[in-house]
N, C-alpha and C positions, 0 to 999 in steps of 0.2 A: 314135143309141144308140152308144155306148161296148160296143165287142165287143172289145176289147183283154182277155184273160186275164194274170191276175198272174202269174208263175211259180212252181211251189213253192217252201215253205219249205226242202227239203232246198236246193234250190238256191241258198239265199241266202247270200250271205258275214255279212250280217248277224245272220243268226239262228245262224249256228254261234259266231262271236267269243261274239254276247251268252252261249249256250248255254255254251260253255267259261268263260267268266269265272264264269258264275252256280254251275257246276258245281265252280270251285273254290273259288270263298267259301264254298258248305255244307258241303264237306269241311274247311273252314277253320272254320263258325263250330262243327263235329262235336268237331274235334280240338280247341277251346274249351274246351266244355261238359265232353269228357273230363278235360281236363286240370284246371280247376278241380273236377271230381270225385272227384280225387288228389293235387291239392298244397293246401296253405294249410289243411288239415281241421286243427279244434282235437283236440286229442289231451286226454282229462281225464286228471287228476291220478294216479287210480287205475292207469292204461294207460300210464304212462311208465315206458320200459326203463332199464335198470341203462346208465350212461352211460360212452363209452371214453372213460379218460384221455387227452387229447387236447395233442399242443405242436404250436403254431402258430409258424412264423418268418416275422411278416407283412413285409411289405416294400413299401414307399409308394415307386416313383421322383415325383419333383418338379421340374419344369424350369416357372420365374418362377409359383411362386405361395406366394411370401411371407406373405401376406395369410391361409395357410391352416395355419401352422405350428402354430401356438399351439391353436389349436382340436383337431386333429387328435390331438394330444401329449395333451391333454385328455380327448379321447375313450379311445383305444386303451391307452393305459398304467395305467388302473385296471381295463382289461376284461382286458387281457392277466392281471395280477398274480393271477386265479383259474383261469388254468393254469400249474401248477409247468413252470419249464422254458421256456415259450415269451418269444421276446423279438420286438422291431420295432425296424427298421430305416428309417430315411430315407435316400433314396438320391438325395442331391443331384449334379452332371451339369456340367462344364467348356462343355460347350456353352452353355450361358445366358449367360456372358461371351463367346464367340462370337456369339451372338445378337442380345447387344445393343446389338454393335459393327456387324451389321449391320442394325437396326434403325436407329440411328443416322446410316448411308450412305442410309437411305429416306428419314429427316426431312430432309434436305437438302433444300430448297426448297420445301421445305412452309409454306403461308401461315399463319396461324392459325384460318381458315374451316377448316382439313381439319385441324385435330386434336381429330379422334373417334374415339368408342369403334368405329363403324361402319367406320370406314377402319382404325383403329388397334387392332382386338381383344386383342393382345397386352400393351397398355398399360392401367395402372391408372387409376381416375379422379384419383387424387394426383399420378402421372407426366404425365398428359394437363396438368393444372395448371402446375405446373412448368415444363414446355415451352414454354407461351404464356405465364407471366412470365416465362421467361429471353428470348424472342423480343419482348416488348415493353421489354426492358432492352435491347436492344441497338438498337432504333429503326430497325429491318430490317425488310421486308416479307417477310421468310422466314427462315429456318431455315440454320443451316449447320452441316456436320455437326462440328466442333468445337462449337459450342454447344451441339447436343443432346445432346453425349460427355459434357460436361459435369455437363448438366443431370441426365441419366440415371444418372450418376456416383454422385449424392447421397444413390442411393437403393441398399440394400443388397441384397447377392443373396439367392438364396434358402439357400445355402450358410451365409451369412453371419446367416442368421436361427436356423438351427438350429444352429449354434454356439450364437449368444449364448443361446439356450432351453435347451440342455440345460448351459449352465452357470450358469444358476439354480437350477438343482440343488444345494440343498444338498450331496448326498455324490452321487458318480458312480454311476449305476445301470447295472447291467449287462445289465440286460435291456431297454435302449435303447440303439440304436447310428445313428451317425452315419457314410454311406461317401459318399467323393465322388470320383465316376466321373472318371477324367481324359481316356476319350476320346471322339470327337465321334460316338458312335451315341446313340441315342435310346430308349426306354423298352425294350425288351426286352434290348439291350444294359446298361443300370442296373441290371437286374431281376437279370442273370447275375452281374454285379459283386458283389452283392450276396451270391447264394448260395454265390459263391467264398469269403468268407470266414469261413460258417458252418461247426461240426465237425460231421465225417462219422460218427461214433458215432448207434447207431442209426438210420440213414437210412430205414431199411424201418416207423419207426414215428413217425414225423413229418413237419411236411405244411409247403411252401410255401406262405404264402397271397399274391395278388398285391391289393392292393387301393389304388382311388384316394384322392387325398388329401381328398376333400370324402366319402369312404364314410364310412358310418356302420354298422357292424354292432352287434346289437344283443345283448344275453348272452343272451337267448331264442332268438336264430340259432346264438351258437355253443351252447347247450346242446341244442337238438336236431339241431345237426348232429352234435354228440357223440354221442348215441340212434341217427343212420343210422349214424355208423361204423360202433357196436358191432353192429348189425342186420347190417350188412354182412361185418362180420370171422366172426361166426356163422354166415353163409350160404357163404360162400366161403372160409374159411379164415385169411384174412389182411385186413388193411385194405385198403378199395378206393385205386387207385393214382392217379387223379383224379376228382376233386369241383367242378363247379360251382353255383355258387348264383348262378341266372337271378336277371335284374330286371325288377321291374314299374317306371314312369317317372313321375310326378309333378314341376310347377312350382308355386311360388309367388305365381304372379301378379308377376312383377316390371316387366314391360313400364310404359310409359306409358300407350298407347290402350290400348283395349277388343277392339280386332280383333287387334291382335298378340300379347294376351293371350289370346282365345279361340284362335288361331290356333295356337299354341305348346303349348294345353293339349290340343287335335285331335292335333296331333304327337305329344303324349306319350301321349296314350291309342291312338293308330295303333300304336306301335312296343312297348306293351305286350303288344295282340290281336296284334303278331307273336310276343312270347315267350309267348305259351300257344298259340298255334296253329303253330309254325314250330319256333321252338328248341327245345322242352321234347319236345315229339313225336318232333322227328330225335334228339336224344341218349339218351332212352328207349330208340328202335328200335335207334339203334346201341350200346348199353351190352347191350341183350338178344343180340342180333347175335354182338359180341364174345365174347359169357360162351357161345356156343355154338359151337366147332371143328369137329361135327360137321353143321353146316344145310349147309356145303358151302365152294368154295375160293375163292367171291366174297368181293369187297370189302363187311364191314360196316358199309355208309351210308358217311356221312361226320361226323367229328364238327365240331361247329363252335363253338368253346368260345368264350370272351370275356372280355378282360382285367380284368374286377372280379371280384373274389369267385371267383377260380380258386385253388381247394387244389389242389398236386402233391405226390403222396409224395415226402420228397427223393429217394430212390434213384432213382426214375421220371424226374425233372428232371434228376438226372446221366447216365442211361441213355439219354435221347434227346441229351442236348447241349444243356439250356436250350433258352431261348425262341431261336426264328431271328432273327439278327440283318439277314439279306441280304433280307428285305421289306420295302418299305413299312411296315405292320403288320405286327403281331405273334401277334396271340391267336387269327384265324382259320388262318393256318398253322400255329401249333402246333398247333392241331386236325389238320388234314391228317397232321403226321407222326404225332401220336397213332394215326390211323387205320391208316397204313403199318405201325406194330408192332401191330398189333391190340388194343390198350392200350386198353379201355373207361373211357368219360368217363359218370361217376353223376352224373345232374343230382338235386338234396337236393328233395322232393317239398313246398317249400314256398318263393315266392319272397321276396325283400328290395325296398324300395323305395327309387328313389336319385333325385336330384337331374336334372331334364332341363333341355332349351336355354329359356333365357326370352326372348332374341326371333330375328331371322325371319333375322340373319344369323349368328346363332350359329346355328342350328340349318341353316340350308344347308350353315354350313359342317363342321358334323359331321355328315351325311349323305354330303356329299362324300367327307369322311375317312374314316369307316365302310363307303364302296363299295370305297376303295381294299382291302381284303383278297380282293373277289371278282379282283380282278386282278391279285393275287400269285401267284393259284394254279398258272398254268402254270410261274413261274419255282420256285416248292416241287418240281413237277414234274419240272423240267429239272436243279435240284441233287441232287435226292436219289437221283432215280434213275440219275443219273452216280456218285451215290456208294454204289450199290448196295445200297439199301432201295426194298422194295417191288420188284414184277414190272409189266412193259409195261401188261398188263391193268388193274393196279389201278392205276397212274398212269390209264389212259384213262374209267378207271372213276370214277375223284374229278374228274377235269378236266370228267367230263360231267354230276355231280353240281352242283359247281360254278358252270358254263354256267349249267344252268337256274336255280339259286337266283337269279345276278345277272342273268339275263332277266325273270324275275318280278319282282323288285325294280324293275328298267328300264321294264315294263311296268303297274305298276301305276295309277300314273297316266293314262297312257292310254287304258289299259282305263275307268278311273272316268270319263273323258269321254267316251271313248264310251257305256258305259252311259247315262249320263247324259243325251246327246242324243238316244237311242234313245227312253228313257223320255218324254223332255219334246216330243220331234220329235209335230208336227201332224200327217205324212203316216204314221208308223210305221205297220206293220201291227199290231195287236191282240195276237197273240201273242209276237210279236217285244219291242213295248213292255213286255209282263208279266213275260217272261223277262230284261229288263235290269231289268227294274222290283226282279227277284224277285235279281238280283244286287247289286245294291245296297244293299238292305234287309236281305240276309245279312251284308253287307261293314259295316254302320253300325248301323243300327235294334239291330237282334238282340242282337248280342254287349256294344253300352250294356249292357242292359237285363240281359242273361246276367251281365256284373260286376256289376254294381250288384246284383243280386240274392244271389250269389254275397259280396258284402261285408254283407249285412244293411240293405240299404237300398232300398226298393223307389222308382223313381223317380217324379215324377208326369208328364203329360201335355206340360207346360212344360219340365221338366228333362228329359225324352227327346228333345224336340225337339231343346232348344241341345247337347247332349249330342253326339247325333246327325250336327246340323249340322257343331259343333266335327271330328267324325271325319271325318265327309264332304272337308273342306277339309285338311284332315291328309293324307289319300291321295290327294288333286289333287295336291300339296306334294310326295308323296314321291320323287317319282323326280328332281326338278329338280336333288339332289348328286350320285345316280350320273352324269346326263347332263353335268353341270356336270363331273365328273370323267373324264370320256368327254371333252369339246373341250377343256378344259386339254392334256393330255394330247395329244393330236390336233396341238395348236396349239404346244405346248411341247419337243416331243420325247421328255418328263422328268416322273418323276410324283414326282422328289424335290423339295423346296424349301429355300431355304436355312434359313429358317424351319420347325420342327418344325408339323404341321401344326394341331397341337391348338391351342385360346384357352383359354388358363387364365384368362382376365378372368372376375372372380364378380360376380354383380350383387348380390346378396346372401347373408348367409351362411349356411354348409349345416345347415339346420335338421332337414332330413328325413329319416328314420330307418329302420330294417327295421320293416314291419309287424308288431306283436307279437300273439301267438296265446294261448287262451285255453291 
């Protein structure tokens, strides 16, 4: 007979991890349920508020995407022309001829087997072309980088596109403008460039909007985001001084297979369940936070804002000094200094839908890119409060906010395998299995079924599953950019590249649009 006793459960390392993971998905799939209870609500016809005249000075920086001119120009300049006053700006970047000289130094000895999109993200499929006929014209087994100066030569910048577009312009429109950055920083530095040469009349009544080139906003987004201003200028006084409009994430299907295609649509819907359970929650808390001087002399959250669909009152964007140029990234440290002047960030209680990674190394590799902001934060830290914003406290107070975000991010994955083998493990104890069982089913199952429900679509039996499954593999996925940016890093000294980190390679074109409300 087996007299050996198991030990309790308090004492298992097992049953506390599962118990914490499972403890924070429900608070996760909680702040869901909330939050689609309060954003994306049809608003009828009868219940629409008298709307603020609203000017927008959008501004697209662009570094190598070409390919996305004409579309963009298309979009924005008949949406804009139904606000008096507001105009867009493309802010094309002197770097991209840097770029692509040294892009050029990499093709050097490259065969024609390794020019791909895979190796080569920053190249177009017409550039990829190009390279292996001028490499078969010269009857070389490689690449020299005079050849591919060349070959890359032929093909116009991006600079060079929006010239030629806005002088099809029959008559010069003024409410399009062309800047082109001369020096070699990267999208928040463009961004700044940009609002430098906007007039400063009326600053306190119009807004920065920061938006990518493949964005798509829709005039149902800006008309009720018209309806929060005015809701907001009524409630406070004045127009709120920043505005972002979260995104929900949607692909295409552009992949080849079928797994990198499921795979990729799991990422997009993982990183969605993080903006209704993560972002939309901490900018709420912190926007309430802020509009209260009195709760006490702690740090208001932390805001954690995001470079698409960021409104900045101008004055608010001259007041802090633009976007930071001395990170990595740009749009989560803005949030940080946002935080330091107590400056509340109103997330618009209904999200926009944007274009995500359609295969598996585009989307590592913006995962990667997107950790890099958890790791700016000490150096936001170390500048500003040398330059006397913010007090010791609340430096140590966001640094520790911070922390945890990008440990949870770190850990996500892990967590999911462990749950995972707890659940599926032969020897598990009984409640120990139920308890990861019961975290993973919060983390996947649930919150499906919660959007879909929440979109007017109730899903079946079969599409819960793959649904399901697809997230499940999403959040195996998710931590491998943070940690990929964790040994770069580790390995390199340097988390700069000479290369901007982004891939503007489109696989297809941005078709996808803000969800429109009845």
């Amino acid at each position: 007979m087996n007299t050996k006793r198991r030990k309790p459960l308090w004492r298992s390392p097992a049953w506390w991890i599962a118990a914490a993971v499972a403890a924070r998905n429900v608070n996760g799939l909680r702040q869901v349920r909330r939050t689609l209870a309060w954003a994306d609500q049809p608003v009828p016809a009868g219940n629409r508020r008298a709307a603020e005249p609203m000017v927008l000075h959008v501004i697209v920086p662009v570094l190598r995407e070409q390919q996305q001119i004409t579309a963009a120009l298309a979009w924005f300049v008949p949406l804009l022309r139904d606000l008096p006053g507001s105009t867009l700006t493309l802010v094309t970047t002197a770097r991209e001829e840097a770029e692509r000289k040294h892009l050029a130094a990499r093709l050097a000895g490259v065969t024609a087997a390794d020019l791909t999109v895979e190796r080569f993200p920053q190249l177009t499929g017409d550039e990829l072309a190009a390279l292996r006929k001028a490499l078969t014209g010269t009857g070389e087994g490689s690449l020299t980088d005079a050849v591919a100066t060349e070959a890359l030569s032929g093909f116009p910048t991006t600079a060079d596109v929006v010239t030629a577009e806005l002088a099809r312009v029959p008559q010069p429109d003024p409410m399009v403008r062309h800047v082109h950055y001369r020096g070699d920083g990267r999208k928040a530095a463009q961004v700044n460039a940009a609002v430098e040469q906007l007039p400063t009349a009326d600053a306190d009544q119009e807004y920065i909007a920061v938006y990518d080139v493949d964005s798509r906003p829709s005039r149902e987004l800006l008309a009720r985001t018209a309806e929060f201003l005015a809701r907001r200028r009524g409630d406070d006084g004045e127009l709120p001084r920043v505005v972002q409009q979260s995104a929900r994430f949607a692909t295409q299907g552009a992949a080849g297979t079928w797994w990198e295609r499921s795979l990729c649509q799991g990422a997009a819907r993982a990183q969605t369940l993080w903006t209704l359970r993560r972002e939309i929650p901490n900018l709420r808390r912190h926007a309430d936070a802020a509009r209260r001087p009195h709760a006490g002399p702690g740090l208001p959250g932390l805001a954690q804002t995001v470079g698409h669909g960021l409104l900045v009152r101008m004055d608010v964007f001259r007041q802090v000094g633009g976007l930071p140029t001395f990170t990595v990234l740009d749009d989560v440290a803005f949030g940080y200094r946002l935080t330091l002047d107590g400056i509340p960030v109103d997330s618009l209680p209904f999200t926009t839908t944007v274009p995500a990674a359609e295969h598996l190394s585009e989307l590592l590799a913006q995962s990667e890119r997107w950790f890099q902001s958890y790791l700016d934060y000490p150096q936001c830290a170390t500048r500003w409060h040398a330059e006397g914003h913010g007090r010791r406290r609340d430096h140590a107070a966001a640094l520790t906010i911070g922390a945890y975000r990008g440990m949870a991010w770190l850990l996500v994955s892990p967590a999911t395998v462990f749950c995972l083998t707890l659940a599926l493990g032969p020897r598990t104890r009984l409640p120990v299995r139920a308890v990861a069982a019961t975290a993973l089913w919060v983390a996947t199952v649930a919150p499906v079924r919660v959007l879909a429900a929440a979109e007017g679509r109730p899903l079946t039996r079969r599409e819960t599953t793959v649904r399901s499954a697809e997230t499940l593999a999403g959040l195996l996925l998710k931590s491998v950019g943070p940690l990929t940016a964790l040994g770069r890093w580790a390995v390199t000294g340097t988390r700069h590249t000479a290369l901007a980190p982004k891939s503007n390679r489109r696989t297809v074109p941005s078709t996808t649009t803000d969800r429109e409300f009845a």
